[in-house]
LUMVOVEX-216089 format. One line per 2 residues: their letters; for each residue x, y, z of N, C-alpha, C. Coordinates in Angstrom, 1 decimal. Layout:
<sites>
A	X,Y,Z,X,Y,Z,X,Y,Z; ...
</sites>
This chain:
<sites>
XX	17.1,-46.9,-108.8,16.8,-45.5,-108.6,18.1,-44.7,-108.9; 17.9,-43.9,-110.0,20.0,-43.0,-110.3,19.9,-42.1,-108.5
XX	21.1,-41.9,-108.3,21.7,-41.4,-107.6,20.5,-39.8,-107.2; 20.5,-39.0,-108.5,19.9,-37.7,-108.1,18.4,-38.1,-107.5
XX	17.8,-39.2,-108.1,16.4,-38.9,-107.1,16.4,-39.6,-106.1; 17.5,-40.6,-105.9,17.5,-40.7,-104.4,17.9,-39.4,-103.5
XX	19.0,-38.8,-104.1,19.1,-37.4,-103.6,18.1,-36.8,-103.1; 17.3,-36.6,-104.1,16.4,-35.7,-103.5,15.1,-36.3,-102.5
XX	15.5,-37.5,-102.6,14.4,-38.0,-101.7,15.2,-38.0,-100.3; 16.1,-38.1,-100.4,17.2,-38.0,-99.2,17.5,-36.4,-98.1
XX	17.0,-35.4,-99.0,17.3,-34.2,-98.7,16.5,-34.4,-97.6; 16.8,-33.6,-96.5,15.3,-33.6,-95.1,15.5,-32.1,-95.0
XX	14.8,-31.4,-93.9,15.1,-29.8,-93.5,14.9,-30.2,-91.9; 16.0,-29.7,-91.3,16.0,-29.9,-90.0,16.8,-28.4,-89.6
XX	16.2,-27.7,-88.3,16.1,-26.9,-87.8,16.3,-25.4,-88.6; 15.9,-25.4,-89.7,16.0,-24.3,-90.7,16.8,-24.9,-92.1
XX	17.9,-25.7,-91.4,18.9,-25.8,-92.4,18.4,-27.0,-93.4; 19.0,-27.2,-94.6,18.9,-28.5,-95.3,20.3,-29.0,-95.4
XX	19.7,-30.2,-95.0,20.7,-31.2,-95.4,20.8,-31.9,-96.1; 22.0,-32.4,-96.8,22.4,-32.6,-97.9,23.0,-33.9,-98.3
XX	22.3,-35.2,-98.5,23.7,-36.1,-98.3,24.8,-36.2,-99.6; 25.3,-36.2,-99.7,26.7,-36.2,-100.4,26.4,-37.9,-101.5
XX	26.3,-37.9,-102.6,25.9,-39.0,-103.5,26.8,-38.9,-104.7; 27.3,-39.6,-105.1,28.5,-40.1,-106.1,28.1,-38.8,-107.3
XX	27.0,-38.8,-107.5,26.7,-37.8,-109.0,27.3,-36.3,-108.4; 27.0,-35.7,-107.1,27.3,-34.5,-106.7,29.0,-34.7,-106.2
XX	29.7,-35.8,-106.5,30.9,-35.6,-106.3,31.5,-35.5,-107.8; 30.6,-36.5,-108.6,31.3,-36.5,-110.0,31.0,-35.0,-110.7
XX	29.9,-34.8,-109.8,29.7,-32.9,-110.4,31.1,-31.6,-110.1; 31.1,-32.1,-108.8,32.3,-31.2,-108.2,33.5,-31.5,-108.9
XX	33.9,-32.7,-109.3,35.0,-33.1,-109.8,35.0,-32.3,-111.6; 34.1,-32.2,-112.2,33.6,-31.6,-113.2,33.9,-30.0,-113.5
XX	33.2,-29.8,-112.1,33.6,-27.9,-111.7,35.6,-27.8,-111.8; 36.3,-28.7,-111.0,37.0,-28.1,-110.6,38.0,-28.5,-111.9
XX	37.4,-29.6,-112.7,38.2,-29.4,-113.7,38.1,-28.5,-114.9; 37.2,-27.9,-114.3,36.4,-27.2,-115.8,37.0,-25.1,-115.0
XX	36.6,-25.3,-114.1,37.0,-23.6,-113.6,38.2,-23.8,-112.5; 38.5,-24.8,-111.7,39.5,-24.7,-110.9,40.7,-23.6,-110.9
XX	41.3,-24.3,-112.1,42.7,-23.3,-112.2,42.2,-21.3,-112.4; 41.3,-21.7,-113.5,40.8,-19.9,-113.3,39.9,-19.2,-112.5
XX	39.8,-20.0,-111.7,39.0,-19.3,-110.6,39.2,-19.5,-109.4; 40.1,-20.3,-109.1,40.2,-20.6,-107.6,39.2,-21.6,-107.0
XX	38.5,-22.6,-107.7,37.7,-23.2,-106.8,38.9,-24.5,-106.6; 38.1,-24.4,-105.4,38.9,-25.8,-104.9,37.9,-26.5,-104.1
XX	38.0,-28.0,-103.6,37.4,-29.1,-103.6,35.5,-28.3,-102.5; 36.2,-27.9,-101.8,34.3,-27.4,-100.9,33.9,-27.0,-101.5
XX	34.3,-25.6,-102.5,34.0,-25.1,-103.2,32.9,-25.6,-104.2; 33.6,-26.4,-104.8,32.7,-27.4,-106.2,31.7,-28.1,-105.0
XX	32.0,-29.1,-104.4,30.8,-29.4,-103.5,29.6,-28.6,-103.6; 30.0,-27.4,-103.1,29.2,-26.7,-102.3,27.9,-26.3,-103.9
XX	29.0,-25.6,-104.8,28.2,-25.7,-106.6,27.2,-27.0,-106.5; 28.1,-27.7,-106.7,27.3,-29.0,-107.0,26.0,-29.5,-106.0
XX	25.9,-29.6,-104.8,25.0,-30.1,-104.0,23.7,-28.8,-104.7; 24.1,-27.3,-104.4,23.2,-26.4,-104.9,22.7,-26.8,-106.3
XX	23.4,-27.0,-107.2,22.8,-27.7,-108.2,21.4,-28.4,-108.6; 21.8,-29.7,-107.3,20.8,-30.4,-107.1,19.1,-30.4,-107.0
XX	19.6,-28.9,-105.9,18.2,-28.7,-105.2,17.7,-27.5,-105.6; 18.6,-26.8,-106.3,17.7,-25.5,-106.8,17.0,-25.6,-108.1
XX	16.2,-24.2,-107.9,14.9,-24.2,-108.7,14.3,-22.6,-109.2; 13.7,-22.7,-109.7,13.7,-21.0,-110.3,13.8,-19.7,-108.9
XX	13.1,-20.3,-108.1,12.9,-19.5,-106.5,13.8,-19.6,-105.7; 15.4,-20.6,-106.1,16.4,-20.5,-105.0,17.3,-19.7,-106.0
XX	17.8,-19.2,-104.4,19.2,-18.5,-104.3,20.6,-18.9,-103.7; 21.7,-18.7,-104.6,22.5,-19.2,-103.6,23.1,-18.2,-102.9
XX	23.3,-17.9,-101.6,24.1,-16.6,-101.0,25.2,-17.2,-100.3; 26.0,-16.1,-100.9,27.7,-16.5,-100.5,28.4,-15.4,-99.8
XX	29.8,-15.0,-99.1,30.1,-14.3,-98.9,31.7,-14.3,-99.4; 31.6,-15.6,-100.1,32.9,-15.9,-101.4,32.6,-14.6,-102.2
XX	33.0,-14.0,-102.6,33.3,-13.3,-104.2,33.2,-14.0,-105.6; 34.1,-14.6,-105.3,35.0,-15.6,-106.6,33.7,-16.2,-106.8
XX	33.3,-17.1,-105.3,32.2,-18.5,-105.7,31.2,-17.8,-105.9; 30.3,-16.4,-105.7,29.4,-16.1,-106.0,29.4,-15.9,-107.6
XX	30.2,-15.6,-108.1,30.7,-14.8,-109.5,30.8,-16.3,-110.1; 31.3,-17.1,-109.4,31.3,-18.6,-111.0,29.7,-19.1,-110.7
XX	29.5,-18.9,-109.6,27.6,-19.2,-109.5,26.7,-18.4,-111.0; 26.9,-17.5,-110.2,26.3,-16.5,-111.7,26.7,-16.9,-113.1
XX	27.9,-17.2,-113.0,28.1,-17.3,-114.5,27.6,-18.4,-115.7; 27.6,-19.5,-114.1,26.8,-20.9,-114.5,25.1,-20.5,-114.5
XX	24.6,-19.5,-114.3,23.1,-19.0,-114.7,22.5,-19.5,-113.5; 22.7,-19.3,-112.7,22.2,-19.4,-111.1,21.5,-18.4,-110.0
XX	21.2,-17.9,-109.9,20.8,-16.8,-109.1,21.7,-16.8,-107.9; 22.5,-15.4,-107.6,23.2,-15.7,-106.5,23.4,-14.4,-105.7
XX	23.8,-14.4,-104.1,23.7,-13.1,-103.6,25.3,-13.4,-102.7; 25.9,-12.0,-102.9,26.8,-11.9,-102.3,26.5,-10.9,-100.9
X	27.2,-11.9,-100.2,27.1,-11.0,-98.5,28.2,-10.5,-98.8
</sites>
């Protein structure tokens, strides 16, 4: 079974929130982000996590909402739907 559909079989929802487990592809994703926007944007390690796990689970109907600046703005730019608080 690759890594992402265990992922997603892994994802639960517990008390509103989703949880997320952390799987070698969503680290090799982050590592990806930070090599690819790090220096020009400021992301650093939660950051790309945080890209990357969204990655996973989103779908035409998610949004990501941030109250980053920066991270909402590299969201968007990766074609994401995203809302700045």
């Amino acid at each position: 079974m690759s890594d992402m559909l265990l992922y997603k079989k892994l994802c639960i929802l517990t008390y509103d929130r989703l949880s997320i487990p952390i799987v070698s592809s969503i680290v090799d994703s982050a590592i990806d982000l930070i090599d690819k926007y790090g220096k020009s944007n400021h992301i650093f390690s939660l950051d790309a996590m945080q890209i990357a796990a969204f990655s996973v689970i989103t779908d035409d109907n998610t949004t990501f909402v941030c109250a980053d600046r920066r991270l909402t703005a590299l969201v968007k730019s990766l074609g994401y739907s995203a809302l700045e608080l």
